[in-house]
C-alpha positions as CSV (number, residue, x, y, z in Angstrom):
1,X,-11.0,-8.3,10.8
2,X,-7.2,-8.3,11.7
3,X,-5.7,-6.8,14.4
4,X,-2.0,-5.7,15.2
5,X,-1.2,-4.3,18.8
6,X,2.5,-3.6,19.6
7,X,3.6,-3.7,23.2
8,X,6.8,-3.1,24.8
9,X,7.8,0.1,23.9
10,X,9.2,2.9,26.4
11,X,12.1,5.1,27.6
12,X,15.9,3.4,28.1
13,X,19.0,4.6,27.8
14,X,22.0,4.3,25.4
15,X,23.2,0.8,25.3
16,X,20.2,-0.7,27.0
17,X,17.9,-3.2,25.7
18,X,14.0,-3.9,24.9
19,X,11.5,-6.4,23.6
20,X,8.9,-5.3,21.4
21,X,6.0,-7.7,20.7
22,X,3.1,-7.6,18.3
23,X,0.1,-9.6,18.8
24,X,-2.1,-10.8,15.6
25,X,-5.6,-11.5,16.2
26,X,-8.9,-12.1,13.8
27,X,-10.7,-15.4,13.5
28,X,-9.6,-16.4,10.0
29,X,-6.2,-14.6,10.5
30,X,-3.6,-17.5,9.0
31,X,-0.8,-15.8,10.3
32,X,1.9,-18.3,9.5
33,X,1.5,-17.1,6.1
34,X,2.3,-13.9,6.3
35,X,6.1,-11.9,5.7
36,X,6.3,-10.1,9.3
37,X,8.0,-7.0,9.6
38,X,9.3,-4.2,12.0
39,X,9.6,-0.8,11.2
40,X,10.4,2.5,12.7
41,X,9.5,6.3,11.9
42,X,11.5,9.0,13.5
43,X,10.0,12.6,13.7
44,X,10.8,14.1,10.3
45,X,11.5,11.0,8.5
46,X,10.7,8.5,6.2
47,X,9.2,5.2,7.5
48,X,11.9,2.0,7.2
49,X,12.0,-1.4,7.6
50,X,13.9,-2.5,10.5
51,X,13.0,-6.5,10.5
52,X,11.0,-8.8,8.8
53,X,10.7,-12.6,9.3
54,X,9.5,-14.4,6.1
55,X,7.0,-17.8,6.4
56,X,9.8,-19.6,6.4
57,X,11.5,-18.1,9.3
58,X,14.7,-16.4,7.0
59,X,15.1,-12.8,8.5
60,X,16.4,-9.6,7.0
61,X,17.6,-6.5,8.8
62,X,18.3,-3.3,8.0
63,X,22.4,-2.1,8.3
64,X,21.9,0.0,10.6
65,X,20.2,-2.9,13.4
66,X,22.3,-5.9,12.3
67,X,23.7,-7.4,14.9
68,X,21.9,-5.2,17.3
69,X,18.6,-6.6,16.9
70,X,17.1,-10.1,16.5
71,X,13.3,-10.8,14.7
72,X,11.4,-13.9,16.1
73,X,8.2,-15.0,15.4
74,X,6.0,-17.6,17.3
75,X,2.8,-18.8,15.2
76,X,1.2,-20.9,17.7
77,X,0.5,-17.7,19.5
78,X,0.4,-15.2,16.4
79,X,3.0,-13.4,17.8
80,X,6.1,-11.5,16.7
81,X,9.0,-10.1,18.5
82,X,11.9,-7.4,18.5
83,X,14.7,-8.3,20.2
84,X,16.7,-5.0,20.7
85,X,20.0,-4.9,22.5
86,X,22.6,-1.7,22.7
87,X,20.3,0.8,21.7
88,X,21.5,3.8,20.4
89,X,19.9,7.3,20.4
90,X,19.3,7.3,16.9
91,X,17.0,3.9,17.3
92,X,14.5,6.5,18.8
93,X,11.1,5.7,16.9
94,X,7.4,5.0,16.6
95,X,8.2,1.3,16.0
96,X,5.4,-0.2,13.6
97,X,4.1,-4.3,13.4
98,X,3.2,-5.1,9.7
99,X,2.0,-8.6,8.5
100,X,1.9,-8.9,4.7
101,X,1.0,-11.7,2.2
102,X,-0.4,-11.0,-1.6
103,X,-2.4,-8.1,-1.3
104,X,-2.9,-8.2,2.6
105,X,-0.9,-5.7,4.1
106,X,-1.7,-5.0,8.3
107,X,-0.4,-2.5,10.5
108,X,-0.3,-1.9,14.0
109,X,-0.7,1.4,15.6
110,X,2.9,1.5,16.8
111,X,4.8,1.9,19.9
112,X,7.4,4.4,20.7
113,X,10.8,3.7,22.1
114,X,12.8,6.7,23.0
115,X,16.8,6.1,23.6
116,X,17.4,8.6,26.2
117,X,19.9,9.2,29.1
């Protein structure tokens, strides 16, 4: 059984800055596998990719993050971050943890991150 549990989240204001992190755990979890992604729901919208970090440690990022935000990933501790620097009131989400590979696909149950003054 995998697991996916965000952390970080919370209330800043416009042009502050937070880490998200997502913790992978399950005995037989090969995490360094797995395409890991960030993405965000607003109320009302669609859910988007913000981030993902392949197995191979080449990122992508949405248009509306780049340069704003950076995607890590550490898989000694089967861990990925969110690096997120002058946030802007529209970067008010549920942000969501994903690992995928094949026909794996995990989710966390997200963390919300309200840009607020």
């Amino acid at each position: 059984q995998v697991q996916l549990v965000e952390s970080g989240g919370g209330l800043v204001q416009p042009g502050g800055s937070l880490t998200l992190s997502c913790a992978a755990s399950g005995s037989s979890f090969s995490f360094r596998i797995y395409t890991v992604g960030w993405y965000r729901q607003a109320p009302g919208k669609q859910r988007e990719l913000v981030a993902a970090v392949s197995s191979g440690g080449s990122t992508n990022y949405a248009a509306s993050v780049k340069g704003r935000f950076t995607a890590s990933r550490d898989n000694s501790k089967k861990t990925v971050y969110l690096q997120m620097n002058s946030l802007k009131p529209e970067d008010t989400a549920v942000y969501y943890c994903n690992c995928r590979w094949s026909n794996a696909d995990y989710w966390g149950p997200g963390t919300q991150v309200t840009v607020s003054s």
